[in-house]
C-alpha positions as CSV (number, residue, x, y, z in Angstrom):
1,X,0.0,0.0,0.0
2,X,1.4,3.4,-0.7
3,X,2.5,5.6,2.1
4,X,0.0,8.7,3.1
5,X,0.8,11.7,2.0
6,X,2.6,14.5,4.2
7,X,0.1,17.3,5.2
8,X,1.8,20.9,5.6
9,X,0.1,24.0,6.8
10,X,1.9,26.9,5.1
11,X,1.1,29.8,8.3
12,X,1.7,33.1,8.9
13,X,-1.2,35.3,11.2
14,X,0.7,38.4,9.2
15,X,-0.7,38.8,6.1
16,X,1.7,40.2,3.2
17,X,4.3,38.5,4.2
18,X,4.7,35.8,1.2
19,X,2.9,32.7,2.3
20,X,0.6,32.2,-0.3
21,X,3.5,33.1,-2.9
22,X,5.5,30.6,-0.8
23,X,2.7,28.0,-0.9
24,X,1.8,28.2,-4.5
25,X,5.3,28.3,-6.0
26,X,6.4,24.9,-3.8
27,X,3.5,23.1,-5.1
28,X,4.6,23.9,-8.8
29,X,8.3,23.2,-8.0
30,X,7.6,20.0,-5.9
31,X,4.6,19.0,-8.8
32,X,7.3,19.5,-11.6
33,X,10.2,17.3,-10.0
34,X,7.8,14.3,-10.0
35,X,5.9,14.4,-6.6
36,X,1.9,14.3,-6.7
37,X,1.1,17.5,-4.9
38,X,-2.4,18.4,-3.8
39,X,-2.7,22.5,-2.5
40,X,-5.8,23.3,-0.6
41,X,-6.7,27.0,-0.5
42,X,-7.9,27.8,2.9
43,X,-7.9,31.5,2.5
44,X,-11.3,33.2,1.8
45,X,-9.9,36.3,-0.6
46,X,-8.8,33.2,-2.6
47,X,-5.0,34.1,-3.3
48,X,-3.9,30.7,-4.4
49,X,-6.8,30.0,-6.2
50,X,-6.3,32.9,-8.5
51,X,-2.2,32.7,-8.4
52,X,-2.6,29.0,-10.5
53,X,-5.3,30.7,-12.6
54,X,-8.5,28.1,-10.7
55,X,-11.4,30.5,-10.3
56,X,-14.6,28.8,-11.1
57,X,-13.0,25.5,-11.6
58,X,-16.2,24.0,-9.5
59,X,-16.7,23.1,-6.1
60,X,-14.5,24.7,-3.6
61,X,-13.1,23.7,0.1
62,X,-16.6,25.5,1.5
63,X,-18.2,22.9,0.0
64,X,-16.7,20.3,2.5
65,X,-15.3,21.8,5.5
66,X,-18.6,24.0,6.0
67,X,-21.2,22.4,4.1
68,X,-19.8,18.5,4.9
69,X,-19.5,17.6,1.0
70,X,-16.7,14.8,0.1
71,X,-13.1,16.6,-0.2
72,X,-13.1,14.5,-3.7
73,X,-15.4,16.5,-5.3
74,X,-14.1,19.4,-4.5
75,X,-10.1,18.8,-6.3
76,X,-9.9,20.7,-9.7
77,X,-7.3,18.9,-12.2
78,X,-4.6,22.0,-12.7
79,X,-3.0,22.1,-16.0
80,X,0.2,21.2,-14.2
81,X,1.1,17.7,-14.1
82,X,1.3,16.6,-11.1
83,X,-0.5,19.0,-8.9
84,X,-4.4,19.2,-8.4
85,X,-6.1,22.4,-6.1
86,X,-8.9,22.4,-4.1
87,X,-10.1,25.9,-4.4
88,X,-11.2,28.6,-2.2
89,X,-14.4,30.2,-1.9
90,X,-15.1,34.1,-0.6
91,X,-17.7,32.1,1.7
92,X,-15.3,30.7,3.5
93,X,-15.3,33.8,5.2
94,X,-18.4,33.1,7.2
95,X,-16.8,29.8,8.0
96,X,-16.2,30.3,11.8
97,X,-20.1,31.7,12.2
98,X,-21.7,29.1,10.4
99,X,-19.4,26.3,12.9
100,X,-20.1,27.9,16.0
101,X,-21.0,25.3,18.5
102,X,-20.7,22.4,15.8
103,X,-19.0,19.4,17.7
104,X,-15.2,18.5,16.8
105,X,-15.3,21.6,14.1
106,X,-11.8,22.2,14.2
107,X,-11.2,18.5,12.6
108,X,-13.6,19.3,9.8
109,X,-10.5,19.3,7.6
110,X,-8.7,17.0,9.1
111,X,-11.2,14.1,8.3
112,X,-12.3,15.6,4.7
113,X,-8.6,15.0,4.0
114,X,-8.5,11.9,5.2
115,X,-9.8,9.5,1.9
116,X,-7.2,11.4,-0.1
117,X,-4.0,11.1,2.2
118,X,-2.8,7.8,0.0
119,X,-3.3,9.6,-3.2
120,X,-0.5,12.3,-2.9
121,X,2.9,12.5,-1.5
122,X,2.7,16.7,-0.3
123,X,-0.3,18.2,0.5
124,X,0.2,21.7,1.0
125,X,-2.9,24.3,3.0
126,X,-2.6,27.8,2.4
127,X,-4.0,29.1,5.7
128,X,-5.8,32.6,6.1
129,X,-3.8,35.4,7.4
130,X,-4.8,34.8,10.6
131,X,-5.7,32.7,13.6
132,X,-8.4,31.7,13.3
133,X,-10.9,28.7,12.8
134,X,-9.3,27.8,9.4
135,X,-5.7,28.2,10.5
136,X,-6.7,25.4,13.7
137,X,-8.3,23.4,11.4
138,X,-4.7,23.4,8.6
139,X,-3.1,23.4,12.2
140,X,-5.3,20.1,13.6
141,X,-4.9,18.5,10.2
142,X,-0.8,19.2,9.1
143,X,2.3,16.7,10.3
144,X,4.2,19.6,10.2
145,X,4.0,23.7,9.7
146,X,6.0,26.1,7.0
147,X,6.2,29.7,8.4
148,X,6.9,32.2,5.8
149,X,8.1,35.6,7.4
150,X,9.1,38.7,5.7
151,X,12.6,40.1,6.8
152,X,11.7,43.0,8.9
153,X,11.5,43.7,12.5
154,X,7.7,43.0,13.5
155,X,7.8,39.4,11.4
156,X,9.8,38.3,14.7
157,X,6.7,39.3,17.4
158,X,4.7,37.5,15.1
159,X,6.8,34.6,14.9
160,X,6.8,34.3,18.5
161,X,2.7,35.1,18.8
162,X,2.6,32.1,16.4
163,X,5.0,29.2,17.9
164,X,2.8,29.7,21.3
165,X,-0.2,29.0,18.8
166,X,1.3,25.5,17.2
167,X,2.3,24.9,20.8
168,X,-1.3,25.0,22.2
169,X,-2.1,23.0,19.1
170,X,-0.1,20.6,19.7
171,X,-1.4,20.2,23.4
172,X,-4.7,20.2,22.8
173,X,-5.4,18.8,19.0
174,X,-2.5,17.9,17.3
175,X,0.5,16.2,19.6
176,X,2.2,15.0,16.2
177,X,2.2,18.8,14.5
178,X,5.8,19.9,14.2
179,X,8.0,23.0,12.6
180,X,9.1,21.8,9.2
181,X,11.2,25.1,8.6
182,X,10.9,28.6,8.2
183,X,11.4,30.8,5.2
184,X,12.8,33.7,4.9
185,X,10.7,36.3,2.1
186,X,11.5,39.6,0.6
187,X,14.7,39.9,1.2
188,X,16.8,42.9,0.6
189,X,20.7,42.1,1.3
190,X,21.6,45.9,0.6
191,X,19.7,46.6,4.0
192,X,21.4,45.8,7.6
193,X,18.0,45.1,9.1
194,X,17.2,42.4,6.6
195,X,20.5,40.5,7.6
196,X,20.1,41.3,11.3
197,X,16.3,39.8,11.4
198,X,18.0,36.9,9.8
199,X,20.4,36.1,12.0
200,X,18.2,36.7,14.7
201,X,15.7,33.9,13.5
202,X,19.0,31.7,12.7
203,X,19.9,32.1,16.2
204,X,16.7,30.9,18.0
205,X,15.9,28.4,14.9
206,X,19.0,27.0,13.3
207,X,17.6,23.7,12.2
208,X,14.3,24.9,10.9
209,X,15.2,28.0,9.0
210,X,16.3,27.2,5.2
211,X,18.8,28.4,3.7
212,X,17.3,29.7,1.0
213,X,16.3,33.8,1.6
214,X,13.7,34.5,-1.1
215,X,14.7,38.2,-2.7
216,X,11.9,40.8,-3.3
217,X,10.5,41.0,-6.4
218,X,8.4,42.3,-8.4
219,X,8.2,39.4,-10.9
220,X,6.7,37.7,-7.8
221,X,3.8,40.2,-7.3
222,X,3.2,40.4,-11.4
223,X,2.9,36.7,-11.8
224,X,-0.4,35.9,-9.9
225,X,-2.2,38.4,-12.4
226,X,-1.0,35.8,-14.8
227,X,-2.4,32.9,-13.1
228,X,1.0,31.9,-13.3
229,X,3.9,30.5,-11.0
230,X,7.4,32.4,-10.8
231,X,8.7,29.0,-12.6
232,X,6.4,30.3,-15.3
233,X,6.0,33.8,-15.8
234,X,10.0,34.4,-15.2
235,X,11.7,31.4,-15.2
236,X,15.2,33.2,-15.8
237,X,14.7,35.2,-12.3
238,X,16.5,35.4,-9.5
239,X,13.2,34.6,-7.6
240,X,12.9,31.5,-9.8
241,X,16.1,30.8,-8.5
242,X,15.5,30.9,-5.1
243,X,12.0,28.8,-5.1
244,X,14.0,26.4,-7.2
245,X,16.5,26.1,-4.4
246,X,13.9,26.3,-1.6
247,X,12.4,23.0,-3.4
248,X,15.7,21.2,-3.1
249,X,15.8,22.1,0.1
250,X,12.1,21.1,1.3
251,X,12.8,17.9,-0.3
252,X,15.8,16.5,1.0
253,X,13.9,17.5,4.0
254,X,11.2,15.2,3.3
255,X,13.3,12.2,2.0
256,X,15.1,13.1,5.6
257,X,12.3,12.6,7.4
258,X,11.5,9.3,5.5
């Protein structure tokens, strides 16, 4: 029987900060170097969705986490090979009203994901920018979390703000959630205060950050109006670069982690 699938929630409560760029441009990489990738938009203003060009490809993640659908019906075929998305709906939104006082709502994704586990090797949520019912739910759901954080000063309080929220996870939903790593976004090396926030995360995290920094740039904010990955709108970029390399990394990573 094939092995189940690794579940990642890709997490940041700062929005702006290069998760969903981080998210989407992973599940290309990781989709184009063989791996059967699944990405599961969990954000209401529908980031990812849009970024791999997936509006109104059909039923979307409110259709099961909210409404109790199957998950199955709900995965759109990308026309990358290799990667499927489940998209996001603006009704999401509501989500956390419309689940007040449901029993065991913050394993509504959890167990939607379950009857697909065996069909994919990375399954990759792109949480809200926040904390939030959807965030717990990726959080409840994941193995392990990817924190995105932009190089400046204030990414570091909300570092902090988050690591006590995987924590409480962990103690109360999750045991088995871990840090996967941490990556470093919009990164200036001409600026002191990019290299100091650096270190500084490299100081309290030296396993988890990567290596890769991912540079600012604006082929990275163009490309979603494209409906298209950095790997595709620029390939020649030095931010194609660095997601290539961020994909080696994350894999040897995952083949580390057997």
């Amino acid at each position: 029987m094939r092995a189940m699938g690794t579940v990642f929630a890709v997490a940041n409560q700062k929005g702006g900060v290069g998760k969903t760029t981080t998210c989407v441009n992973l599940a290309v990489y990781l989709a184009s170097s063989g791996r059967r990738v699944l990405l599961v938009d969990l954000d209401p203003q529908c980031n990812a969705t849009s970024s791999l060009d997936m509006r109104g490809a059909g039923r979307s993640i409110y259709d099961s986490v909210v409404s109790g659908g199957s998950l199955e019906g709900c995965v759109a075929l990308s026309r990358r090979m290799g990667l499927d998305v489940v998209p996001s709906d603006s009704a999401l939104a509501a989500a956390e009203v419309e689940l007040a006082g449901e029993p065991g709502r913050e394993y509504r994704l959890r167990d939607a994901l379950a009857p697909l586990s065996e069909r994919y090797e990375v399954i990759l949520l792109d949480c809200p920018p926040s904390l939030g019912l959807m965030t717990v739910n990726a959080l409840a759901a994941a193995s392990a979390v990817v924190v995105p954080i932009q190089c400046e000063y204030l990414a570091l309080e909300g570092l902090s703000q988050l690591m006590g929220t995987i924590g409480m996870v962990r103690s109360v939903l999750n045991p088995s959630l871990g840090l996967f790593g941490i990556v470093m976004t919009m990164f200036d090396g001409r600026t002191r205060l990019a290299r100091q926030v650096v270190d500084e995360v490299r100081r309290h995290y030296p396993r988890e950050l990567f290596c890769t920094l991912i540079p600012r740039s604006v082929y990275l904010s163009e490309a979603p109006s494209y409906g298209q990955s950095i790997f595709e709108y620029h390939p020649a970029s030095k931010a194609a670069r660095a997601y290539q390399m961020l994909g080696e990394e994350f894999i040897r990573r995952l083949d580390d982690r057997g």
